[in-house]
VOGU-745452 format. One record per residue (C-alpha): residue in three letters; x, y, z. Coordinates in Angstrom, 3 decimals, m for minus. Each point is the difference from the previous one (the first is absolute). Example, Ala and Ser with C-alpha at 12.3 -4.5 7.8 and 13.67 -1.06 7.14 Angstrom:
2
<fimar><res>ALA</res><x>12.300</x><y>m4.500</y><z>7.800</z></fimar>
<fimar><res>SER</res><x>1.370</x><y>3.440</y><z>m0.660</z></fimar>
REM end
This chain:
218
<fimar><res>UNK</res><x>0.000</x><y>0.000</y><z>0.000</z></fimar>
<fimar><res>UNK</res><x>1.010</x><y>3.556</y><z>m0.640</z></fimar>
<fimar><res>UNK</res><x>1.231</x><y>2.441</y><z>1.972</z></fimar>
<fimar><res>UNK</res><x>m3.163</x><y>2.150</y><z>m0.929</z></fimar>
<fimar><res>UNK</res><x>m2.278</x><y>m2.652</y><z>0.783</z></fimar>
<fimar><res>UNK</res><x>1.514</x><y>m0.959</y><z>2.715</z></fimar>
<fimar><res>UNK</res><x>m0.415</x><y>3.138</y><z>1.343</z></fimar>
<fimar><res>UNK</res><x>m3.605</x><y>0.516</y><z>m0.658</z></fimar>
<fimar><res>UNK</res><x>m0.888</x><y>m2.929</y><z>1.364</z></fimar>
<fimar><res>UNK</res><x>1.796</x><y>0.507</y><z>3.258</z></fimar>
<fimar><res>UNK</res><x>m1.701</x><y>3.456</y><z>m0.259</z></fimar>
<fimar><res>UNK</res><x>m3.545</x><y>m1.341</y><z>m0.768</z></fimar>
<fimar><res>UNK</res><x>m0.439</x><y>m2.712</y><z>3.134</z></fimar>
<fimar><res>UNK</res><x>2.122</x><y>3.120</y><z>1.937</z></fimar>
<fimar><res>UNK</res><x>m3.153</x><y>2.391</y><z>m0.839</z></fimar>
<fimar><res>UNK</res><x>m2.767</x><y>m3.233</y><z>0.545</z></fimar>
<fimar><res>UNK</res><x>2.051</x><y>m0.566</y><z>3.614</z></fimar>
<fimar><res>UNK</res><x>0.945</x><y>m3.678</y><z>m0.462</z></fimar>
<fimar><res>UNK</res><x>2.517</x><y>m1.200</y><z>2.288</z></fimar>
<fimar><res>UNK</res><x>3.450</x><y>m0.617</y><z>m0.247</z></fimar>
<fimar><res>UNK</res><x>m0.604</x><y>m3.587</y><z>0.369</z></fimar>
<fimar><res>UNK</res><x>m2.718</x><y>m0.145</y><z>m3.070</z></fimar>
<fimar><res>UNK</res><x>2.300</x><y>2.593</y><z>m1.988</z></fimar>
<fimar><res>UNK</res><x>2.922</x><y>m2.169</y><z>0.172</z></fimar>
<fimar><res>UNK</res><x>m1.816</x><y>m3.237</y><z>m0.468</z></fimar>
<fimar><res>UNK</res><x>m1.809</x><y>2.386</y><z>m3.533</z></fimar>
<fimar><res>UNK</res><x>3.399</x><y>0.967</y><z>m1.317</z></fimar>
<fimar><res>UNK</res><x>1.559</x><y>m3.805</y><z>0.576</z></fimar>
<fimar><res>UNK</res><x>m3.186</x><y>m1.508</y><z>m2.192</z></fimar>
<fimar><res>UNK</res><x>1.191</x><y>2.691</y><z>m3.476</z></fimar>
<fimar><res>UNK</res><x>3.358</x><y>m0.118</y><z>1.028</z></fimar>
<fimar><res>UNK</res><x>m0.474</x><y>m4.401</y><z>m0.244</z></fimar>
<fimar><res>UNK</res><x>m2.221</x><y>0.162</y><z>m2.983</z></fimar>
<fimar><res>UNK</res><x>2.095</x><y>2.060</y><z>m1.630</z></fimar>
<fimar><res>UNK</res><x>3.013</x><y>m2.229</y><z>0.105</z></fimar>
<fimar><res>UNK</res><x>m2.119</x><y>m2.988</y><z>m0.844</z></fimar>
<fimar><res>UNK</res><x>m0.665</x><y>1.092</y><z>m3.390</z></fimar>
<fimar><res>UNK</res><x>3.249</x><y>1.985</y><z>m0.525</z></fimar>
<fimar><res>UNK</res><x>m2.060</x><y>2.912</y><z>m1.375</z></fimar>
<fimar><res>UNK</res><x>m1.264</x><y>3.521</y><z>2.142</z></fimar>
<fimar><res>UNK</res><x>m3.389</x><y>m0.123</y><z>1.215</z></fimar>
<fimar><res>UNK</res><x>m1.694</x><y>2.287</y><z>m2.636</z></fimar>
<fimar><res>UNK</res><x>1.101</x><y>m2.254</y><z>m2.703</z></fimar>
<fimar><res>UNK</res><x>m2.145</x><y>m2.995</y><z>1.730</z></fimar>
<fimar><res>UNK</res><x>m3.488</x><y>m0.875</y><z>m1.177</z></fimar>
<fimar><res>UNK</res><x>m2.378</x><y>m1.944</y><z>2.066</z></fimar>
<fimar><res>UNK</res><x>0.981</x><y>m3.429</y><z>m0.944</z></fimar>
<fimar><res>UNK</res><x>3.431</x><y>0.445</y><z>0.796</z></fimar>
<fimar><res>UNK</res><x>m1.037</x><y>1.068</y><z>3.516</z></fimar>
<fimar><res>UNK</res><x>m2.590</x><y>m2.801</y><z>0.694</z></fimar>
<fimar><res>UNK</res><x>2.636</x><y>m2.279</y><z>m1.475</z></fimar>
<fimar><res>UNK</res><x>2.356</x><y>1.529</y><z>2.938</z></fimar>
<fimar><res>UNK</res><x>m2.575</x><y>m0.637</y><z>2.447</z></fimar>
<fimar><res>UNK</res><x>m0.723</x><y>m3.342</y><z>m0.862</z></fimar>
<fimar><res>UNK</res><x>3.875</x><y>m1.086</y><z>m0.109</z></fimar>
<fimar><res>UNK</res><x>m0.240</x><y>1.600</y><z>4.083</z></fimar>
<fimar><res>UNK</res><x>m2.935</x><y>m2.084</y><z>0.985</z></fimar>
<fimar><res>UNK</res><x>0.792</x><y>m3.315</y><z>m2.053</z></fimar>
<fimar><res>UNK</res><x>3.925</x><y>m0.216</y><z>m0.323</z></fimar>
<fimar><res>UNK</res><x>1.147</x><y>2.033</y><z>3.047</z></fimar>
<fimar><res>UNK</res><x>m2.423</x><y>m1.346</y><z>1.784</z></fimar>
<fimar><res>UNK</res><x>m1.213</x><y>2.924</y><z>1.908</z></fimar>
<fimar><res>UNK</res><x>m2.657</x><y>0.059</y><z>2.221</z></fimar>
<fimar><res>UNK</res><x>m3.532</x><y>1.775</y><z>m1.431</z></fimar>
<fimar><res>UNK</res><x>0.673</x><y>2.919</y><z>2.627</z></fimar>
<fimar><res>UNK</res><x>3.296</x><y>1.237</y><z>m1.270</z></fimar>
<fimar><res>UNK</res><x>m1.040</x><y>m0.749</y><z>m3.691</z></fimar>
<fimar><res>UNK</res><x>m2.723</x><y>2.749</y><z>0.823</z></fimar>
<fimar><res>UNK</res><x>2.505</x><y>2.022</y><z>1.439</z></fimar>
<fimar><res>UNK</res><x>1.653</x><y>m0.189</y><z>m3.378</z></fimar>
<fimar><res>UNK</res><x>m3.472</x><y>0.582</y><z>m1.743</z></fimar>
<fimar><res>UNK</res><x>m0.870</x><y>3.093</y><z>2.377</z></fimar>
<fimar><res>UNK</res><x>3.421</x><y>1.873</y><z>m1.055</z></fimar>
<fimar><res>UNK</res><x>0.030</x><y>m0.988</y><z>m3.762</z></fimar>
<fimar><res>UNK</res><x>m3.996</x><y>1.226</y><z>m0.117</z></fimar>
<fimar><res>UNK</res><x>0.678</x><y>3.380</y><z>2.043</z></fimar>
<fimar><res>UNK</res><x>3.304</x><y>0.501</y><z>m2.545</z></fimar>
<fimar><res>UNK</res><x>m1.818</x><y>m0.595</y><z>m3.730</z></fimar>
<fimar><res>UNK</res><x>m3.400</x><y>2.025</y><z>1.630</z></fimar>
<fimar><res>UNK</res><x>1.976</x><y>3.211</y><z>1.236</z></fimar>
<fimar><res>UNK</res><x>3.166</x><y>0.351</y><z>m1.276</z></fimar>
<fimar><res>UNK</res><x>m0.583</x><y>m1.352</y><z>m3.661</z></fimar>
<fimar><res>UNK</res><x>m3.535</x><y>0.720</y><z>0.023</z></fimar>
<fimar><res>UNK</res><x>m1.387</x><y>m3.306</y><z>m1.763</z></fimar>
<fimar><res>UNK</res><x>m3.790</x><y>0.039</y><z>0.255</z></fimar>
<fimar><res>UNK</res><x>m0.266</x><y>m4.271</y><z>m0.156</z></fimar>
<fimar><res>UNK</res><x>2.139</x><y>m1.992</y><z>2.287</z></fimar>
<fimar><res>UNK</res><x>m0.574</x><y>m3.950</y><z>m0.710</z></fimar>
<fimar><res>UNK</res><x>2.080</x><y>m1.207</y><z>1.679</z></fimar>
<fimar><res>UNK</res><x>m0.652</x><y>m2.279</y><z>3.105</z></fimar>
<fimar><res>UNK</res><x>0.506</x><y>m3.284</y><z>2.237</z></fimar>
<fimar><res>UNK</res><x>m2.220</x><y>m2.902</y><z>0.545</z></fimar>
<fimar><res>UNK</res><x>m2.879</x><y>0.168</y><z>2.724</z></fimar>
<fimar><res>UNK</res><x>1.182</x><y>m0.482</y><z>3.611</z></fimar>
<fimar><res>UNK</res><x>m1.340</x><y>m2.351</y><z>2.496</z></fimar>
<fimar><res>UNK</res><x>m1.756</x><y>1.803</y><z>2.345</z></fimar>
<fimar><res>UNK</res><x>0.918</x><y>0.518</y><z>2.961</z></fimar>
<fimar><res>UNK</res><x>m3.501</x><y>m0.279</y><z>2.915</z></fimar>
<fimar><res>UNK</res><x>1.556</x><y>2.307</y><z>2.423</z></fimar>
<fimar><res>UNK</res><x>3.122</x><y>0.963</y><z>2.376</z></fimar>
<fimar><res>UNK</res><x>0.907</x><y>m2.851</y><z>2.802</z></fimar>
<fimar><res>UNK</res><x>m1.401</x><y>1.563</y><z>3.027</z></fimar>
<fimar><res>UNK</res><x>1.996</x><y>m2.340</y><z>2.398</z></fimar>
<fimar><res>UNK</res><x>3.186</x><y>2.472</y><z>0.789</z></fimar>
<fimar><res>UNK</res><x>1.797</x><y>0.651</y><z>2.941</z></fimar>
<fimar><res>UNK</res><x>m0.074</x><y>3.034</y><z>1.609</z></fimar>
<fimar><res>UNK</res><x>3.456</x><y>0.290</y><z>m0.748</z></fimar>
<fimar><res>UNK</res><x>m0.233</x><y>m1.428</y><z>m3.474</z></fimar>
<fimar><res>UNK</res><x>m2.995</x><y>2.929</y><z>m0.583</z></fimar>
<fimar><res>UNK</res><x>2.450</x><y>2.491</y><z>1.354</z></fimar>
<fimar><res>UNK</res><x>3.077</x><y>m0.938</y><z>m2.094</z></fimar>
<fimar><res>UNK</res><x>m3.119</x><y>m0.008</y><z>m3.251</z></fimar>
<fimar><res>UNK</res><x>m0.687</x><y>3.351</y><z>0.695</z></fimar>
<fimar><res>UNK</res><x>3.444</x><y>1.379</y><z>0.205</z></fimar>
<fimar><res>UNK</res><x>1.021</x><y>m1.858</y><z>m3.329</z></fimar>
<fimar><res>UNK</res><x>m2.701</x><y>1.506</y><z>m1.881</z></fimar>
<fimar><res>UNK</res><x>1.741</x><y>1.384</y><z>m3.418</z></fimar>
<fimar><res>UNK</res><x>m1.852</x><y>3.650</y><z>0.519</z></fimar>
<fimar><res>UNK</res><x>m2.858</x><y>1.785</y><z>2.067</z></fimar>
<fimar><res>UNK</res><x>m2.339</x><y>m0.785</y><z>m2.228</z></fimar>
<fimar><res>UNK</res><x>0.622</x><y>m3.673</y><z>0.487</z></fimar>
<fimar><res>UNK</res><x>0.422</x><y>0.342</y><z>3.956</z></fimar>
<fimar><res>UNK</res><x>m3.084</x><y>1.318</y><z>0.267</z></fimar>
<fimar><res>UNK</res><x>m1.924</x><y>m2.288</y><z>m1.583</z></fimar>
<fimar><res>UNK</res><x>1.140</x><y>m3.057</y><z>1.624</z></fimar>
<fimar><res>UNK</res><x>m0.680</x><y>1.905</y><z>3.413</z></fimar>
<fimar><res>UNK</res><x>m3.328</x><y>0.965</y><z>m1.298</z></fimar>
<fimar><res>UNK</res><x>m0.349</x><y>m3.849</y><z>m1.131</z></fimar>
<fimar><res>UNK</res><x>1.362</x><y>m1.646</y><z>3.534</z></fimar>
<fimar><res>UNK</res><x>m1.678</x><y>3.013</y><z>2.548</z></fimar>
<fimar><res>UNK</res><x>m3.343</x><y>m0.010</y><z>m1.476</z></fimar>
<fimar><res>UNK</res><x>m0.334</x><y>m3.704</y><z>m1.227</z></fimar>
<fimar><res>UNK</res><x>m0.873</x><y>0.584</y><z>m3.587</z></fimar>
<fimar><res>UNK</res><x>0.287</x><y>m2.144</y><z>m3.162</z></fimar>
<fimar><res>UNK</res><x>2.688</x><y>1.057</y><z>m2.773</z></fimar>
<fimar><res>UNK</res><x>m3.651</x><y>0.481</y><z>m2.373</z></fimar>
<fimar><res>UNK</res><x>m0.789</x><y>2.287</y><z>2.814</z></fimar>
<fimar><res>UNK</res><x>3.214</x><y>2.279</y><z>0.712</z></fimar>
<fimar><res>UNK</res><x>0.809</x><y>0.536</y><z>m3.540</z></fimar>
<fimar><res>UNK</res><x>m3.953</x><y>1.649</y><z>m0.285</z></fimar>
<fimar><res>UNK</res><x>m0.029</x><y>2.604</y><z>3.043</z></fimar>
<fimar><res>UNK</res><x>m0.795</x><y>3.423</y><z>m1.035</z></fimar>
<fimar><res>UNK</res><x>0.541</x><y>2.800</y><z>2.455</z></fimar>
<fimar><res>UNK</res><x>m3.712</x><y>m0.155</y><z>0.527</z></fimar>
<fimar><res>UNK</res><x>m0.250</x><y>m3.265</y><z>1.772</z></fimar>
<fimar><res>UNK</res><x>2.510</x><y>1.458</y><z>2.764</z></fimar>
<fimar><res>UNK</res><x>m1.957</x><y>0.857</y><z>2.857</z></fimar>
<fimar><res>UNK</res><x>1.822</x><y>2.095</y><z>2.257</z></fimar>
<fimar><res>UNK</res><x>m2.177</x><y>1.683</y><z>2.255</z></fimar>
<fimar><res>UNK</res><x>0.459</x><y>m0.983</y><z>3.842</z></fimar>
<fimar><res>UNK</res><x>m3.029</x><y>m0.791</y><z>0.463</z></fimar>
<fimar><res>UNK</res><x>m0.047</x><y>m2.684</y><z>m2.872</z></fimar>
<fimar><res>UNK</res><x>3.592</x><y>m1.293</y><z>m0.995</z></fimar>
<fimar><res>UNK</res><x>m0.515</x><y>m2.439</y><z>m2.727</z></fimar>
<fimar><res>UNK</res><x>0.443</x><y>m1.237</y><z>m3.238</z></fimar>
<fimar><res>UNK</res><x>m2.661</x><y>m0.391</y><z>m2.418</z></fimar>
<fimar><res>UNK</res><x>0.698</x><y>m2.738</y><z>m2.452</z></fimar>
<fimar><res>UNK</res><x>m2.319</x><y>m0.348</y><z>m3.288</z></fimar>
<fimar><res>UNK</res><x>m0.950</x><y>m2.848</y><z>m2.001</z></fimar>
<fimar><res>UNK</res><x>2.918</x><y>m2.338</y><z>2.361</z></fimar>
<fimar><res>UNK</res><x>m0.421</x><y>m3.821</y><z>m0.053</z></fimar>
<fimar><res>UNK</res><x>m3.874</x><y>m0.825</y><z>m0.457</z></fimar>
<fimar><res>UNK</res><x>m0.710</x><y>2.956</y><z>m2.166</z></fimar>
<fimar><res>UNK</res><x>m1.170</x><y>1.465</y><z>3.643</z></fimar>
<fimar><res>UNK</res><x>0.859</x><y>3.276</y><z>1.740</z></fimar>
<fimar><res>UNK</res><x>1.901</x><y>m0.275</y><z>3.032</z></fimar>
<fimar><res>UNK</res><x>2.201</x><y>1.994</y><z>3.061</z></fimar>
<fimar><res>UNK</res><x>3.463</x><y>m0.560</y><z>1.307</z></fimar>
<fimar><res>UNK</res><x>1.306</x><y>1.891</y><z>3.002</z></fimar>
<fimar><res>UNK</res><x>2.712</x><y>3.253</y><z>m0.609</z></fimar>
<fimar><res>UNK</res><x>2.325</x><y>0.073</y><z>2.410</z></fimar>
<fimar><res>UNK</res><x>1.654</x><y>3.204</y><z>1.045</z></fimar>
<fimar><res>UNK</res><x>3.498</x><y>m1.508</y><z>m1.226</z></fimar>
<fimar><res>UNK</res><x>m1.282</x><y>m1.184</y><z>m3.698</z></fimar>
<fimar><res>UNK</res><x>m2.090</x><y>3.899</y><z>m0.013</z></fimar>
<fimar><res>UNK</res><x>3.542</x><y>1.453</y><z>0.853</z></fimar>
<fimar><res>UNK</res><x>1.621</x><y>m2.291</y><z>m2.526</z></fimar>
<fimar><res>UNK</res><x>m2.835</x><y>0.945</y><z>m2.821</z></fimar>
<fimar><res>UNK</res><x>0.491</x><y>4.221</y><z>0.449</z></fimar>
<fimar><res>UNK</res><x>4.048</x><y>m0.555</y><z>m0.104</z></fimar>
<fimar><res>UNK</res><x>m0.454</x><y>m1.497</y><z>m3.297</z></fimar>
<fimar><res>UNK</res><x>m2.571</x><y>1.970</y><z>m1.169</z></fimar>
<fimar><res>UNK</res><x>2.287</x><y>3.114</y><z>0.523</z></fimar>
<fimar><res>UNK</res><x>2.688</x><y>m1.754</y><z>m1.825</z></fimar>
<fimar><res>UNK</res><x>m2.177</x><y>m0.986</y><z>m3.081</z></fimar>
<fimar><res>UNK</res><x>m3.293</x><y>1.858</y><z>m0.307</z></fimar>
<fimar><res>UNK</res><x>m1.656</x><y>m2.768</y><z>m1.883</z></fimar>
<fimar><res>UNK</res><x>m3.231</x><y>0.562</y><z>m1.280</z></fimar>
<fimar><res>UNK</res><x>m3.031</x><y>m2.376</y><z>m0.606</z></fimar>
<fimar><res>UNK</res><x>1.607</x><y>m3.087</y><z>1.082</z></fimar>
<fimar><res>UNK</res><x>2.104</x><y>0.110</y><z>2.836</z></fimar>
<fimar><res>UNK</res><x>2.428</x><y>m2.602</y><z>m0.914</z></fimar>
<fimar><res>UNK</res><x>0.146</x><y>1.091</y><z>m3.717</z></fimar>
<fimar><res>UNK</res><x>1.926</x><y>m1.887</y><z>m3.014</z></fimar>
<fimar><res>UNK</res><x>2.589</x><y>1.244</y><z>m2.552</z></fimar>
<fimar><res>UNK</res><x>m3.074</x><y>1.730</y><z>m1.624</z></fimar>
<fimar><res>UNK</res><x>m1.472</x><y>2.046</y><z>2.946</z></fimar>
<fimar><res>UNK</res><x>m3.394</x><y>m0.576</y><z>m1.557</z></fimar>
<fimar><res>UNK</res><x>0.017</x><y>m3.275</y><z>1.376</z></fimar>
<fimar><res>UNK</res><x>0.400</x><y>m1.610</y><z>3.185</z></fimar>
<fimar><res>UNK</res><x>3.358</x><y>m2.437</y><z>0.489</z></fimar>
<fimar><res>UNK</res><x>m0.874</x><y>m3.697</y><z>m1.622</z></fimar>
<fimar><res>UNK</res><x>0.095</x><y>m3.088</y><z>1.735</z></fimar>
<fimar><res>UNK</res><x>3.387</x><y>m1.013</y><z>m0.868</z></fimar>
<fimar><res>UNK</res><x>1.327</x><y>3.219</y><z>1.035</z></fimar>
<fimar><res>UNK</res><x>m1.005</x><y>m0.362</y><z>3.274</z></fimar>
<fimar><res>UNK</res><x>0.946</x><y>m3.649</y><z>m0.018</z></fimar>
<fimar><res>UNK</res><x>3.597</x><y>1.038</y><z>m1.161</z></fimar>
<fimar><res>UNK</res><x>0.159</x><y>2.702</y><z>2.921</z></fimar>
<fimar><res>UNK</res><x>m0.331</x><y>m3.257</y><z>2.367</z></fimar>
<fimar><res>UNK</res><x>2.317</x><y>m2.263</y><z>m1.772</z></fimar>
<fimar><res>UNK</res><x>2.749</x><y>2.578</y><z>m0.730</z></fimar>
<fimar><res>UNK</res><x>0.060</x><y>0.972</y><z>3.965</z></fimar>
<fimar><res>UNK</res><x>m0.411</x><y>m3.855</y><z>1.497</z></fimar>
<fimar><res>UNK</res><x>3.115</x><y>m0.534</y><z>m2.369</z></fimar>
<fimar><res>UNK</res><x>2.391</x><y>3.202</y><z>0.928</z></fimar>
<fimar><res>UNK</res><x>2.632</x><y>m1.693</y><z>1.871</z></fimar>
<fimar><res>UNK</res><x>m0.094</x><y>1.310</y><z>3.753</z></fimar>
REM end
């Protein structure tokens, strides 16, 4: 990649506050694709990057999560820096993953939080293990369902397991928790939001927040 597009793209997920940790990881995935073919990025068409992606998942044998990872920086690079309207490239379906183990430690929820790759991340997993929610659940709040008042201190959660309403208890440490990162990232409808701040964080996304932390060495 070229120093000019290197440089944009460092500046783009700069301006769109990615971390370090997912600029790095962005800049690796061109920087690898790029060598794989020989060629700079903007000469690349989408079956030379699928047929990068695919040599990841089936040769290298990496696992679905850090094939996405790949996937997530390649998309955000062809969409913003080189403008392409179409991306087609992808990766197989992943198994689904139910929900996060629930059976932690104290200590082991402790060392979770603290490995947590940003705020963002942290956050959710405390919002996830303090108010007892489902990762369907967490990745839908909207400011909205926070109830903060004194009086009332819970969390609203819509359309959860059942396709029925349902409250979950705020505690003053979570509300704290909520406002620091709200300060931080003033997101808007959703307040876990994804890459596109129109929508909320996907599944996987909160999945990988999980995985990524349970695997940080201590």
């Amino acid at each position: 990649m070229g120093h000019d597009l290197r440089t944009q793209f460092v500046n783009h997920m700069i301006l769109h506050r990615l971390s370090p940790y997912t600029i790095k990881n962005y800049l690796a995935a061109v920087k690898r694709l790029a060598k794989f073919h020989n060629k700079s990025p903007d000469l690349l068409n989408n079956e030379q990057i699928q047929e990068y992606l695919l040599h990841l998942f089936q040769e290298c044998k990496l696992s679905w999560g850090s094939c996405n990872v790949h996937l997530s920086g390649l998309s955000c690079f062809y969409k913003n820096i080189l403008h392409w309207d179409e991306t087609n490239f992808q990766l197989p379906p992943r198994p689904r993953i139910k929900k996060l183990p629930t059976i932690l430690s104290i200590e082991e929820v402790k060392k979770l939080f603290e490995s947590a790759a940003n705020l963002k991340h942290r956050t959710l997993l405390k919002t996830v293990y303090s108010a007892g929610l489902r990762i369907s659940e967490v990745v839908r709040l909207e400011p909205r369902h926070i109830e903060s008042d004194p009086s009332r201190m819970m969390i609203r959660v819509e359309q959860g397991k059942g396709k029925k309403d349902r409250y979950t208890v705020l505690s003053r440490h979570l509300l704290d928790e909520l406002r620091i990162y709200w300060q931080k990232y003033r997101p808007g409808r959703w307040i876990f939001p994804g890459y596109d701040k129109k929508k909320h964080i996907g599944y996987s996304g909160a999945s990988d927040a999980y995985n990524i932390a349970k695997k940080k060495p201590a």
